[in-house]
C-alpha distance (Angstrom), angle and dihedral (degrees) to the residues before:
residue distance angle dihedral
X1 . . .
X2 3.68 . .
X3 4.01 90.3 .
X4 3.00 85.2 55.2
X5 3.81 109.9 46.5
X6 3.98 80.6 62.7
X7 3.44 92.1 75.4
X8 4.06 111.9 99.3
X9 3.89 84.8 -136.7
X10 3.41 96.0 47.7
X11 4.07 117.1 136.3
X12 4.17 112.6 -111.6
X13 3.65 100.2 156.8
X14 3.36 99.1 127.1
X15 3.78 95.7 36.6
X16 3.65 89.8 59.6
X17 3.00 110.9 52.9
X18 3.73 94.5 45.8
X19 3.64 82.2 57.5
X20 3.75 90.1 49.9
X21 3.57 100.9 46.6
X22 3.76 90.4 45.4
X23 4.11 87.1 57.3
X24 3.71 88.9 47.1
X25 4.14 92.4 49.9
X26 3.80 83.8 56.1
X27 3.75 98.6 46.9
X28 3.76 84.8 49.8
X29 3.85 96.7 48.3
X30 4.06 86.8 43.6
X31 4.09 82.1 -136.1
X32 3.69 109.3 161.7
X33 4.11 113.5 -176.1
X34 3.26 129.4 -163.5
X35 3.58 100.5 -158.5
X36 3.68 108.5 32.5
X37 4.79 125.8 -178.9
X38 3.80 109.3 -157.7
X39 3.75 109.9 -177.9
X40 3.51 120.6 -171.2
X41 3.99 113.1 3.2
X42 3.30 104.3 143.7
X43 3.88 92.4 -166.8
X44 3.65 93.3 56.6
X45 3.83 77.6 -133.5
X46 3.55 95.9 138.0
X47 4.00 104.8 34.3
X48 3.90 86.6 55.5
X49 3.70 91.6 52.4
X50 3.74 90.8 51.7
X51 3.23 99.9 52.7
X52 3.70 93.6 41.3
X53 4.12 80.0 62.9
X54 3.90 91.8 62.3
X55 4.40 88.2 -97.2
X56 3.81 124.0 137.7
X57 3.96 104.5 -130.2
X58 3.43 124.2 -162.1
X59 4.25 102.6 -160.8
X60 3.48 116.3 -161.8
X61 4.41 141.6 -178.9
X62 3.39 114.3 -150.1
X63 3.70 88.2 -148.4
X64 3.92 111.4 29.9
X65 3.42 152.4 48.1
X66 4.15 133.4 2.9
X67 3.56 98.8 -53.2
X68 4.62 86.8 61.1
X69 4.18 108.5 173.3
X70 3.76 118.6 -164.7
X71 3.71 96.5 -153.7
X72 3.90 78.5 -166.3
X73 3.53 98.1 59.1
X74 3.89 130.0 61.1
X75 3.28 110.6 -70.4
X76 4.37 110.9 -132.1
X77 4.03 119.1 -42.0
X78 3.30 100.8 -85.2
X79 4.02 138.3 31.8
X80 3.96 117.1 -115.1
X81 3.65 103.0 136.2
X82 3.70 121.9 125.0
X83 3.60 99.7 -176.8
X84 3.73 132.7 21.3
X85 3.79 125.3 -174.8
X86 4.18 120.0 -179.9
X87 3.46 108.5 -170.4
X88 3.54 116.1 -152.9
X89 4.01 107.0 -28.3
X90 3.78 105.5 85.5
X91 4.28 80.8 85.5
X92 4.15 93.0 67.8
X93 3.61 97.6 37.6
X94 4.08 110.0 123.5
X95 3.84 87.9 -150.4
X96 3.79 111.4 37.3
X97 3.92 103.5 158.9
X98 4.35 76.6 52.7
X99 3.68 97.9 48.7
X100 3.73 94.3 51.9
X101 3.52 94.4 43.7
X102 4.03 88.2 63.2
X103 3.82 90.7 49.8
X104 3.47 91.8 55.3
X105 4.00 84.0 53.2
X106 3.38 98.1 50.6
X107 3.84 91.6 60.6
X108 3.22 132.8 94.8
X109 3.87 123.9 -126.0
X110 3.85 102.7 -83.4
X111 3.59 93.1 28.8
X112 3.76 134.5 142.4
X113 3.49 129.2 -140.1
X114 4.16 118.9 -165.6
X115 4.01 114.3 -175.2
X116 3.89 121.2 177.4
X117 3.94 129.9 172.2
X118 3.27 139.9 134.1
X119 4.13 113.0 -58.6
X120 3.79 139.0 -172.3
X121 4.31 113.8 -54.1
X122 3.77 87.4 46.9
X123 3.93 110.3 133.1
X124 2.97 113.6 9.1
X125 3.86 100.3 159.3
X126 3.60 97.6 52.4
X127 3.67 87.5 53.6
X128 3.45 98.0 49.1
X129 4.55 87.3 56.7
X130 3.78 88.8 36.1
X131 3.70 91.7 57.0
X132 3.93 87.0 45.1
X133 3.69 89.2 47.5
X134 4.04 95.2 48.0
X135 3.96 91.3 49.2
X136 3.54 123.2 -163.0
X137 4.27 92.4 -19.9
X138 3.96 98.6 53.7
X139 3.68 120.7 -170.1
X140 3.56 145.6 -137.9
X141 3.60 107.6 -80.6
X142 3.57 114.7 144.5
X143 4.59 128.4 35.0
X144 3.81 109.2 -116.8
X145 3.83 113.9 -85.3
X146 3.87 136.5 -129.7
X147 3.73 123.3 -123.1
X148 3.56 132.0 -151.9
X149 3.87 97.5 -105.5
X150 3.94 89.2 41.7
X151 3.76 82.1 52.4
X152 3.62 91.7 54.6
X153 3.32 103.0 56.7
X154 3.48 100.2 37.9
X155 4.11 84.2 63.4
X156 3.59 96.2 53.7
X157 4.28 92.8 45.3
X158 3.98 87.8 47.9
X159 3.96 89.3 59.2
X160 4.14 101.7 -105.5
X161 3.77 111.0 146.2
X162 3.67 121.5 -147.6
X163 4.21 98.0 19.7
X164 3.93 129.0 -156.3
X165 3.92 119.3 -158.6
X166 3.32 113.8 176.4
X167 3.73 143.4 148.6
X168 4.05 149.7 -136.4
X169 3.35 139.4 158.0
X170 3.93 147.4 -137.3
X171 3.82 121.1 -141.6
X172 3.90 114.0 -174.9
X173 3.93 128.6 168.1
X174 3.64 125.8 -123.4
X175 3.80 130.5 -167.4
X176 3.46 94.7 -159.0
X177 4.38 147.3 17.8
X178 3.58 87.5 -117.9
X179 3.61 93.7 53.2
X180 3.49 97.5 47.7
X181 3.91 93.4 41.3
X182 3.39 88.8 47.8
X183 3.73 96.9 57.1
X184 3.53 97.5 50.5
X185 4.03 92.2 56.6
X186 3.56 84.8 51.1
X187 3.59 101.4 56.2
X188 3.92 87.1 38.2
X189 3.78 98.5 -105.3
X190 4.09 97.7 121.9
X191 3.74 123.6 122.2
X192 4.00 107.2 -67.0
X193 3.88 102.3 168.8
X194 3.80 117.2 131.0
X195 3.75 98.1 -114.8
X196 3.81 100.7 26.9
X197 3.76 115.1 -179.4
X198 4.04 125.2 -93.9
X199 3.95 120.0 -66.2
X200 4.18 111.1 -99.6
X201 3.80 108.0 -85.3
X202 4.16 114.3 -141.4
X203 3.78 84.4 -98.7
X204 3.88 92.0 50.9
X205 3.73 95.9 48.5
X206 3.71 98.3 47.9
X207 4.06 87.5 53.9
X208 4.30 76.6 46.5
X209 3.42 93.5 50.9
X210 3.80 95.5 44.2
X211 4.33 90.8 44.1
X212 4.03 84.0 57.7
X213 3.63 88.6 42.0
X214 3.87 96.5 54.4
X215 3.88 91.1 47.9
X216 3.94 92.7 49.7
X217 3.95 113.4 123.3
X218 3.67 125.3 -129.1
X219 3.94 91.6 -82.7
X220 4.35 81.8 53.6
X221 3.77 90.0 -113.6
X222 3.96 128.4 114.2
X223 3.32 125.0 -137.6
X224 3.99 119.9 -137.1
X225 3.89 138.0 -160.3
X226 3.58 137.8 -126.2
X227 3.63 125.2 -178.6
X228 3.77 118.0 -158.4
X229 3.77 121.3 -147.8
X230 3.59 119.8 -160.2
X231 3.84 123.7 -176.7
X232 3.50 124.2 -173.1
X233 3.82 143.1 175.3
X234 3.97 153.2 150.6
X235 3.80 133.8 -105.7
X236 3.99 98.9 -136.1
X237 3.91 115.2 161.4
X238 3.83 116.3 -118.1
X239 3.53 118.6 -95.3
X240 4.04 119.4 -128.1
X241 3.39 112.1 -115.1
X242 3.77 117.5 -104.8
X243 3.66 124.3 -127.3
């Protein structure tokens, strides 16, 4: 993925406009940190804007590169963030519940988290031919995916006050499986489960070929979905109780 995110042609889509919705949350909200973690923006969309706004941004990959985050891990000594976006990562995570539980560390009291990735509905098309392709002993082909009342409640049980689930999604054309394959390996959206099923045989991806085939449009392309899940919440201190 990051090889091929270098290319000028390269496929960002979905990265951007995570990145731009997350921009126009915070335009919305009129929240303007100070000390700002963006992990995993690709564009480098949303660090530039922050900066641009007079914030000191700390951008992170959860994967890549000398500034490595393990969104699973504790995230620094101490919290002092005021905003945290993740961009497309909180999907792969082995321990999710975890993960956001160390965001919501990492922030400062009156802080504001804003997660996207891709959640549960996403696909559906290429599931549909990879179902035809697999035949009556179907394989692994896709990690399990959030939905938006999953996302909800995993929000309020991780400690975020004041929590907004919501949903959009993507549709974009493609004239061909490889096409549409290829794009989602580019922008780092392929299979990555542990024990993913077998690799297409010839026999496998002709039936493939022939699934996207028979659900081609007038025009011979197929058009493909992808939901966007976008969780967001506050830092606010617990109140004592009154007596």
């Amino acid at each position: 993925m990051a090889l091929a995110q270098t290319r000028p042609d390269a496929p960002r889509y979905i990265a951007q406009d995570m990145a731009d919705d997350v921009l126009d949350r915070l335009g919305f909200l009129r929240h303007d940190p100070r000390r700002a973690l963006v992990i995993g923006d690709w564009t480098g969309t949303v660090a530039a804007a922050l900066a641009a706004s007079g914030a000191a941004v700390d951008a992170r990959d959860p994967a890549l590169g000398p500034a490595v985050l393990d969104e699973e891990a504790p995230i620094g000594t101490t919290p002092g963030y005021d905003f945290i976006a993740s961009l497309g990562t909180l999907d792969t995570v082995n321990d999710l519940p975890g993960a956001l539980v160390h965001l919501r560390r990492a922030l400062a009291d009156g802080g504001l988290m804003i997660a996207s990735f891709i959640g549960a509905g996403s696909l559906p098309a290429l599931r549909a031919i990879m179902l035809d392709a697999d035949g009556e002993r179907p394989s692994p082909r896709i990690h399990p995916l959030v939905d938006v009342r999953a996302g909800g409640q995993l929000l309020q049980r991780c400690g975020f006050a004041d929590p907004v689930i919501d949903s959009h999604h993507i549709d974009v054309r493609f004239r061909s499986l490889g096409q549409l394959v290829g794009d989602l390996r580019a922008q780092g959206l392929g299979n990555c489960l542990a024990r993913p099923g077998a690799p297409l045989g010839k026999a496998a991806l002709a039936r493939a070929q022939a699934a996207f085939a028979a659900r081609a449009e007038a025009d011979g392309k197929v058009t493909e979905r992808f939901e966007i899940l976008t969780l967001s919440g506050w830092a606010k201190p617990l109140r004592p109780p009154r007596f």
